[in-house]
Each structure stands twice: as structure tokens, then as C-alpha cells.
C-alpha positions as a Markdown table, in Angstrom:
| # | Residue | x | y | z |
|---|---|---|---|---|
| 1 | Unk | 86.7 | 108.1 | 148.3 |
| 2 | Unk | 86.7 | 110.2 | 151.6 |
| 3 | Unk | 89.8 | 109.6 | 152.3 |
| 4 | Unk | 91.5 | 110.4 | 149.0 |
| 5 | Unk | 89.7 | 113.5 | 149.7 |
| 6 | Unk | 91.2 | 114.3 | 152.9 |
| 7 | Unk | 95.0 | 114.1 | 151.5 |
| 8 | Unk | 94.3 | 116.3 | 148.6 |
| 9 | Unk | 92.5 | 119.1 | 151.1 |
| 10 | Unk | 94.6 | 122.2 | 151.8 |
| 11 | Unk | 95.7 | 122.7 | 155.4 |
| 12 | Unk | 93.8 | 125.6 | 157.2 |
| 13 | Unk | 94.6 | 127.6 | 159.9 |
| 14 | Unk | 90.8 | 127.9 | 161.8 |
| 15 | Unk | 89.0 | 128.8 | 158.3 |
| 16 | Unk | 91.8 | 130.1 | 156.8 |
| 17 | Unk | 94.7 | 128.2 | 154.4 |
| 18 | Unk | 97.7 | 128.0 | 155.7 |
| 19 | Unk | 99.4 | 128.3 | 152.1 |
| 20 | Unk | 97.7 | 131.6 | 151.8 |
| 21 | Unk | 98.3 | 133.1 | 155.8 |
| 22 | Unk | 102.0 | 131.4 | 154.6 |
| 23 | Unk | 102.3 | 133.5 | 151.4 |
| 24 | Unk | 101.2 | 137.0 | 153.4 |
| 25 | Unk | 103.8 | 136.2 | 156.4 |
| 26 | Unk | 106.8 | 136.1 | 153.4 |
| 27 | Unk | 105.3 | 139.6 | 151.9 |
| 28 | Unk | 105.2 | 141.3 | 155.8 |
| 29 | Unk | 108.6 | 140.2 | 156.1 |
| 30 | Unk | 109.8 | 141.6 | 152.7 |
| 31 | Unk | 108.3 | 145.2 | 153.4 |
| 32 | Unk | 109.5 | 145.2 | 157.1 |
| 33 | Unk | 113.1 | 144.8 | 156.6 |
| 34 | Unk | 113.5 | 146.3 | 152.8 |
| 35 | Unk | 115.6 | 149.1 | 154.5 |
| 36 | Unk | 118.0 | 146.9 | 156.8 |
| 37 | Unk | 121.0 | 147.6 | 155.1 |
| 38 | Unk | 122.9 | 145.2 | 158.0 |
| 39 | Unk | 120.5 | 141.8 | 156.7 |
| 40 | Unk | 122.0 | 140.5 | 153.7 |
| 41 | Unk | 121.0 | 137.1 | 152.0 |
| 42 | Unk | 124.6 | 135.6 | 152.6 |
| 43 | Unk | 124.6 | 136.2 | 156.0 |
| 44 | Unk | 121.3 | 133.5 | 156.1 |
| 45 | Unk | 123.2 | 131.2 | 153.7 |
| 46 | Unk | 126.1 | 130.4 | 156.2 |
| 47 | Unk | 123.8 | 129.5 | 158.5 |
| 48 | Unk | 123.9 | 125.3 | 159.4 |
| 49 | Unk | 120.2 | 123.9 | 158.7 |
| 50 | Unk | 118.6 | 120.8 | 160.8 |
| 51 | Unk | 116.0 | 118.7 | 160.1 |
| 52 | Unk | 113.3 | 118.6 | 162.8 |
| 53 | Unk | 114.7 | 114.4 | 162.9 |
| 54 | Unk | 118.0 | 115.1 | 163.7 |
| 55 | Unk | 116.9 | 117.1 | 167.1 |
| 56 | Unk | 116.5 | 115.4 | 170.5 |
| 57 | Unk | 114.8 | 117.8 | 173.2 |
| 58 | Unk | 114.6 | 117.5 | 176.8 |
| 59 | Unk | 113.4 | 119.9 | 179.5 |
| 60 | Unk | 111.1 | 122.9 | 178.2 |
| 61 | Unk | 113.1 | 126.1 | 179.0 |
| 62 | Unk | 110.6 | 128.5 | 179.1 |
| 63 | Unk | 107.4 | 129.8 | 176.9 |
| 64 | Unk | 106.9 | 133.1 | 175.3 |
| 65 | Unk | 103.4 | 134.9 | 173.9 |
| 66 | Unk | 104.3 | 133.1 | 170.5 |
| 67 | Unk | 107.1 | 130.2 | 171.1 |
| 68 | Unk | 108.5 | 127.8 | 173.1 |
| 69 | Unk | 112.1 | 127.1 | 174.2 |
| 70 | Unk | 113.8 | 124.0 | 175.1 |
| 71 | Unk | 116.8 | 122.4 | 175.8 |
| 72 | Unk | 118.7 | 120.0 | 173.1 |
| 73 | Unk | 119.9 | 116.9 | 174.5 |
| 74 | Unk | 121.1 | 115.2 | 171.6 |
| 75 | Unk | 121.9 | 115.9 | 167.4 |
| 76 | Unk | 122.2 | 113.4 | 165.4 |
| 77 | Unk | 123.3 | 113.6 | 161.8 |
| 78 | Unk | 120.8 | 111.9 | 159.8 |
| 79 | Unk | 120.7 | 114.0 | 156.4 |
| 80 | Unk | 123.3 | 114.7 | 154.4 |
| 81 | Unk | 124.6 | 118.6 | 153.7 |
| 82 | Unk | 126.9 | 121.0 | 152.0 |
| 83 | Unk | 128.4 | 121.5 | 155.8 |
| 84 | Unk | 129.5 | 118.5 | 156.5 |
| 85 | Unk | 132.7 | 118.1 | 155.5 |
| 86 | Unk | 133.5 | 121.9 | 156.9 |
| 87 | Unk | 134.5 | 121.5 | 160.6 |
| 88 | Unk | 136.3 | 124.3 | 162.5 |
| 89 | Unk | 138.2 | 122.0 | 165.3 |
| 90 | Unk | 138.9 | 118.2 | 164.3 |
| 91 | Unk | 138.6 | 117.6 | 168.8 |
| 92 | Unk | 142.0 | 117.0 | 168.9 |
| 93 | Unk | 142.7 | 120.9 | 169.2 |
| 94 | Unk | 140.2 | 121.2 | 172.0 |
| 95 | Unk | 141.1 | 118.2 | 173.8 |
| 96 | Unk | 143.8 | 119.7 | 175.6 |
| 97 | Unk | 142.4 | 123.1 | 176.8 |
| 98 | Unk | 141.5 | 123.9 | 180.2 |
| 99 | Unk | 137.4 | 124.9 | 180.5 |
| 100 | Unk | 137.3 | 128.0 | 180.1 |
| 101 | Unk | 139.6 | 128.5 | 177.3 |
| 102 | Unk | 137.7 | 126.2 | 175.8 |
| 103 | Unk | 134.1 | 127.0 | 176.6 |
| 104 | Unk | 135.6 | 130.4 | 174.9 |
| 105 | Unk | 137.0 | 129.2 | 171.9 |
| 106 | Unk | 133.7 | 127.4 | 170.9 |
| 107 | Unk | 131.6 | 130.3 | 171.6 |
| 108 | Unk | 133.8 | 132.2 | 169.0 |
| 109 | Unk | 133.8 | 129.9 | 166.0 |
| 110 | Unk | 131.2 | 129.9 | 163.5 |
| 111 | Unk | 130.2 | 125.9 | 164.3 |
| 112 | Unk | 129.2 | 123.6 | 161.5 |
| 113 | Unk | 126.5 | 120.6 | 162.1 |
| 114 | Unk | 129.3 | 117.9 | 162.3 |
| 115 | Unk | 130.7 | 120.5 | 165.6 |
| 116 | Unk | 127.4 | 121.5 | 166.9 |
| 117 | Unk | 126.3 | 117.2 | 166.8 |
| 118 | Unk | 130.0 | 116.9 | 168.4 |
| 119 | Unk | 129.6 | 119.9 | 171.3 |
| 120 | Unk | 126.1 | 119.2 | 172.0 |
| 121 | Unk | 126.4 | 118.9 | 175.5 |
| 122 | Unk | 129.2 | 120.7 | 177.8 |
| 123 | Unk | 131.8 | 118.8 | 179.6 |
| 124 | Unk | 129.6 | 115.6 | 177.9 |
| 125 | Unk | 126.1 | 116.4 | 180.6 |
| 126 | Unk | 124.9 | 120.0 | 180.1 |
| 127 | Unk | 123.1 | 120.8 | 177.0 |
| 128 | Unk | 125.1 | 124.0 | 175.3 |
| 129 | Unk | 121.8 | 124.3 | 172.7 |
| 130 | Unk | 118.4 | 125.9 | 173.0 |
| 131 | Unk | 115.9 | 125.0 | 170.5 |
| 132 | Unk | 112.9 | 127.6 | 169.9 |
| 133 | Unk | 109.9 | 127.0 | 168.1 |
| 134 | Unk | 106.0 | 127.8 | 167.7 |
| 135 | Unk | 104.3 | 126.6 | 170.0 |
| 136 | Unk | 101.1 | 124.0 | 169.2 |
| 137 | Unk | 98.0 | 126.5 | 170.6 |
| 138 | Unk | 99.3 | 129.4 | 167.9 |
| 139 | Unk | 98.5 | 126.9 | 165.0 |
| 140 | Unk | 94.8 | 126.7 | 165.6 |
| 141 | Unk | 94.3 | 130.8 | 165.3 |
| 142 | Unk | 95.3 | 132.8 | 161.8 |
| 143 | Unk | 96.3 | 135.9 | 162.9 |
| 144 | Unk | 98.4 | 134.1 | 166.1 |
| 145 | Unk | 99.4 | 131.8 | 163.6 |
| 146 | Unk | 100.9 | 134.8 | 160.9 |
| 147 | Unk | 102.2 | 136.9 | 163.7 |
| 148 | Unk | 104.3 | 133.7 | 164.9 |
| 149 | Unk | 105.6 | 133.2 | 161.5 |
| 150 | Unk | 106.5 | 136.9 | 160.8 |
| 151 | Unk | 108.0 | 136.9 | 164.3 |
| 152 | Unk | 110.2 | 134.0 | 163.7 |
| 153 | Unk | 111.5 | 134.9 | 160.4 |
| 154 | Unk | 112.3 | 138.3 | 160.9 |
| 155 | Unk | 113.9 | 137.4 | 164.0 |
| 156 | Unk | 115.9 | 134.5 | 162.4 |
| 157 | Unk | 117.3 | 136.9 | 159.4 |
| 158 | Unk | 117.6 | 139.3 | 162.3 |
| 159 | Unk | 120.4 | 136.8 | 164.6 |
| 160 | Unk | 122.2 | 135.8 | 161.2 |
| 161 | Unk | 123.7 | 139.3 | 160.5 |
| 162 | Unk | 124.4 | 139.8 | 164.3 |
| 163 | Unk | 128.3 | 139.1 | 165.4 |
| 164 | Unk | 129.2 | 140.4 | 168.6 |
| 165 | Unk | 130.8 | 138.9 | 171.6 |
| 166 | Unk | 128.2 | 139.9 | 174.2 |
| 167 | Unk | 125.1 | 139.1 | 172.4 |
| 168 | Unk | 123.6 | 136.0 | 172.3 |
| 169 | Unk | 124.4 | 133.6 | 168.8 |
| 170 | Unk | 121.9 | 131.7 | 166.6 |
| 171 | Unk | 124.2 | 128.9 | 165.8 |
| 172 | Unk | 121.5 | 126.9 | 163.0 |
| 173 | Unk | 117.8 | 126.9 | 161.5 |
| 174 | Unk | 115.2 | 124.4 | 160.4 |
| 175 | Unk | 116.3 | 123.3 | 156.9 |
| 176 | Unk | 114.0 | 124.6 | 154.2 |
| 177 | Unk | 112.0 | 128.0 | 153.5 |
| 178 | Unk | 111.6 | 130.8 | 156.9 |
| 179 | Unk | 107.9 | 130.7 | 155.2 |
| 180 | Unk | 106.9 | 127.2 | 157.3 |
| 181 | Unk | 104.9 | 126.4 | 160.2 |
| 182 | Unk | 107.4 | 124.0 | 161.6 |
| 183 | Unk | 110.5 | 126.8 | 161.1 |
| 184 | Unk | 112.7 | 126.3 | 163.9 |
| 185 | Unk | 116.0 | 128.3 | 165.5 |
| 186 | Unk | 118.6 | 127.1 | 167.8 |
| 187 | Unk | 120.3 | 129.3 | 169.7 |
| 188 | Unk | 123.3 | 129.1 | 173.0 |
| 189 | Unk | 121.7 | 128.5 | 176.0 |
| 190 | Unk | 122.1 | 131.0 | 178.3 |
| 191 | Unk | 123.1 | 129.8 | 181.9 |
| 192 | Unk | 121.8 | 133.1 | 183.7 |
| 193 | Unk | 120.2 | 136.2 | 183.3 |
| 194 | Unk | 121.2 | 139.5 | 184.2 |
| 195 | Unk | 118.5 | 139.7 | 187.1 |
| 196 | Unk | 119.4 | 136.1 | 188.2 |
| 197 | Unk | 122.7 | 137.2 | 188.6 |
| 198 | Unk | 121.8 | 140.3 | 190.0 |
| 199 | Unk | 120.1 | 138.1 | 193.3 |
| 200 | Unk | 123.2 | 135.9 | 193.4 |
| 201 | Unk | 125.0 | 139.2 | 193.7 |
| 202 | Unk | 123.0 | 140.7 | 196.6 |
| 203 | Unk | 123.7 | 138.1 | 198.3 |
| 204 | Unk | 127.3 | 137.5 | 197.9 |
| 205 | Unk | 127.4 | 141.1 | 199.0 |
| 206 | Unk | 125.4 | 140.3 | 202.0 |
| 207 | Unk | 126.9 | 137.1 | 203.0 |
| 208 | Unk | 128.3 | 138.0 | 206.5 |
| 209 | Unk | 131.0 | 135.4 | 206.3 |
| 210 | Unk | 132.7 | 137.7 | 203.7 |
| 211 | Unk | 132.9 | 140.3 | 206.4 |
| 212 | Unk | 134.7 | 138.5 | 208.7 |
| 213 | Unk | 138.9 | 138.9 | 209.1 |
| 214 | Unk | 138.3 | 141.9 | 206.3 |
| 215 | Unk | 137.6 | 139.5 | 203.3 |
| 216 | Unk | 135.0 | 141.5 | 202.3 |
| 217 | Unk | 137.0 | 144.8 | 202.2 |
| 218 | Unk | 139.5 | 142.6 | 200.2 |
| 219 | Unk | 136.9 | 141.4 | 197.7 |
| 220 | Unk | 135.0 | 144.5 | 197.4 |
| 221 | Unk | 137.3 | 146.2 | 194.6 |
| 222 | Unk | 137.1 | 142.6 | 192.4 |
| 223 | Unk | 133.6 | 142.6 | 193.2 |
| 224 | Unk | 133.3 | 146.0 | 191.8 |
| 225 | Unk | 135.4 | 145.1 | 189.0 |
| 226 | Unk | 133.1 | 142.4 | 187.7 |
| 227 | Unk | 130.0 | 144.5 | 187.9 |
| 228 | Unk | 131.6 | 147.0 | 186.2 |
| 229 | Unk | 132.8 | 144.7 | 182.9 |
| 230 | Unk | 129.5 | 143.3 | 182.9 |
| 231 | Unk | 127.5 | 146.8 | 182.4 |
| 232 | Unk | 130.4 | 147.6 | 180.1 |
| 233 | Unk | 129.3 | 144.7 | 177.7 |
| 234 | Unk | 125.8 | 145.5 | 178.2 |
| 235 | Unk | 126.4 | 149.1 | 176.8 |
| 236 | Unk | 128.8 | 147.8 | 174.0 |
| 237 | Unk | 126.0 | 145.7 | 172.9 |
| 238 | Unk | 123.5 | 148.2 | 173.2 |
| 239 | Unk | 125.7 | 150.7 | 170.9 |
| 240 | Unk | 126.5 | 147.9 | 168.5 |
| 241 | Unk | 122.4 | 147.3 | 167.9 |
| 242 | Unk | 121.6 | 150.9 | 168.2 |
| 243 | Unk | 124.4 | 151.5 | 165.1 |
| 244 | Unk | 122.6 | 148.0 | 163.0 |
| 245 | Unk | 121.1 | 149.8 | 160.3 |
């Protein structure tokens, strides 16, 4: 008797329902982003959607003050979808391009699952996908457990209406509603940060090799060059999400 009991109680967040904490997240959302002309439903609906089954993680990435970030080590296609026929390279056309070319021409399509399952890892070892979710400890506190929800969906409807070259892509979401505990993103993994690559900078500048038969004085314009593109897509990005409306 109990146990019947059990599976017919409501979940709770501490001594709150989750259904209700669930239902308050959707409304927060709804009145934060009523005037963002640039978020429009269709932009959300081309969006490829996982299952939680269909993810394999590896190594932990990084944690935030509401989720946790890791690497994707494997997709497999286990449910079926509108998507899957859709594919924007058959493998063939990538098969023969050099890295970089290629590493660029991925980055630019809009992938579907059977591409992203396909292109999981680069060069068949590196994980290209980063998988963010709630972490466990915000599910035990309501108001850690709303703000984590909000957070995530405004965020997700947020990256779906983004398309710019230097900003970083959302390629797919958890299947289902934004309104769920167990709501999920994927995004590119990013290889460096700006202040990483800052440090490896400094010390390419201060490598006293480079100084030796003038190679530094020979590098030093190129050097400059690449420092100066990078702060240039830093500022185009900047303008494009200062004009998002």
C-alpha cells in the first residue's frame, strides 16, 4: 500500500513541488524576454533534440554557480526524429579536405543529429561537443532549483536566435519542454580562452629563441596581425549582441 503511495506522490523540490516551482520558471521566462524581438519560436524549432540516452560523457569540463559542463565522447542515435533523414554533408564531401578547411566548413553548417553522431569527435579522438546541464546539489533547494531552470531556458532560446561566426554555437537541446529538470544544451567546445591564449602569447613573445638571427623582428608584424584579428572579432561580436534586440 506504501509503495503505491510513493509512485503516485508529486516530486518536491525541499518542501516545494517541482510541477509548481516548474510552472513559475515557464511564466519568468515568458515576462523576461516578451520584448526580444531577435527570439522567435522557429529559431528554437530548428534546433536538433537528444535524448539524455543517446549522450555519452567523459571528462567534467568545468562547473558554474548553477551547471555543469562536460565533454561528449560518444552519440548514439537511439530514437527516431524528424532530423534524421536531413544531413548537410553525406562524408564523402569532407573526406577529402585538408583540416582546417574542414574543421571550418563544419563549424558553419547548421548540423543535424545524424552529422553531429557522425562528427562527434575531431580527427576521430578529440571530443568537438560540450554538454551543459544542472548540476545534482541545485535540485535539493527551490529557489536554486528555479533560478537554474530560468537560467537554462532563457539561455537556451537565447543561443538559438544567435548566428555569428565569432560567437560560440548551441548545436542541439534535450528533447522535450525547456520547463524540465533534466533540460540539457550542447554546445562547441571551446579549445582555449581568450586569457589562456593571452599566457601562451606572453610567452611566445618572450621566448628568447625568437630573438635570435632577427626572427623575432621577422615575426613581430604577423604576431601583431593575429592579435589584431582576434580583438577585431571580439568587437564584431560585441556590436552584433549590443544591436540583438
Amino acid at each position: 500500500m506504501s509503495s503505491d503511495v510513493d509512485q503516485g506522490e508529486e516530486k518536491k523540490v525541499g518542501e516545494s513541488p517541482e510541477s509548481k516551482l516548474l510552472e513559475e520558471a515557464r511564466t519568468i521566462v515568458e515576462e523576461r524576454i516578451k520584448g526580444w524581438q531577435s527570439i522567435q519560436p522557429v529559431d528554437e524549432e530548428r534546433i536538433p533534440r537528444f535524448h539524455r540516452d543517446e549522450i555519452v560523457l567523459s571528462n567534467i569540463l568545468g562547473k558554474g554557480g548553477f551547471f555543469v559542463v562536460s565533454e561528449i565522447r560518444n552519440i548514439t542515435l537511439i530514437h527516431t526524429s524528424e532530423d534524421e533523414g536531413q544531413d548537410a554533408y553525406d562524408g564523402r564531401s569532407l573526406r577529402n579536405l585538408g583540416v582546417v578547411e574542414m574543421e571550418n566548413r563544419i563549424q558553419a553548417v547548421v548540423q543535424s543529429r545524424k552529422f553531429m553522431a557522425r562528427q562527434c569527435l575531431r580527427q576521430g579522438k578529440d571530443p568537438r561537443y560540450a554538454f551543459k546541464i544542472m548540476q545534482d546539489v541545485n535540485r535539493t533547494d527551490p529557489d536554486t532549483f528555479l533560478n537554474s531552470v530560468v537560467d537554462m531556458a532563457i539561455e537556451i532560446k537565447f543561443f538559438a536566435s544567435v548566428r555569428h561566426p565569432n560567437i560560440l554555437k548551441m548545436r542541439a537541446i534535450s528533447s522535450g519542454s525547456l520547463f524540465e529538470p533534466d533540460v540539457f544544451m550542447i554546445l562547441d567546445k571551446i579549445y582555449d580562452t581568450l586569457e589562456v591564449r593571452i599566457e601562451k602569447w606572453k610567452q611566445k613573445d618572450q621566448n628568447p629563441f625568437s630573438r635570435l638571427f632577427g626572427l623575432h623582428k621577422r615575426n613581430e608584424k604577423s604576431f601583431l596581425a593575429k592579435r589584431l584579428l582576434v580583438a577585431f572579432d571580439i568587437a564584431s561580436a560585441m556590436s552584433y549582441l549590443h544591436d540583438m534586440k
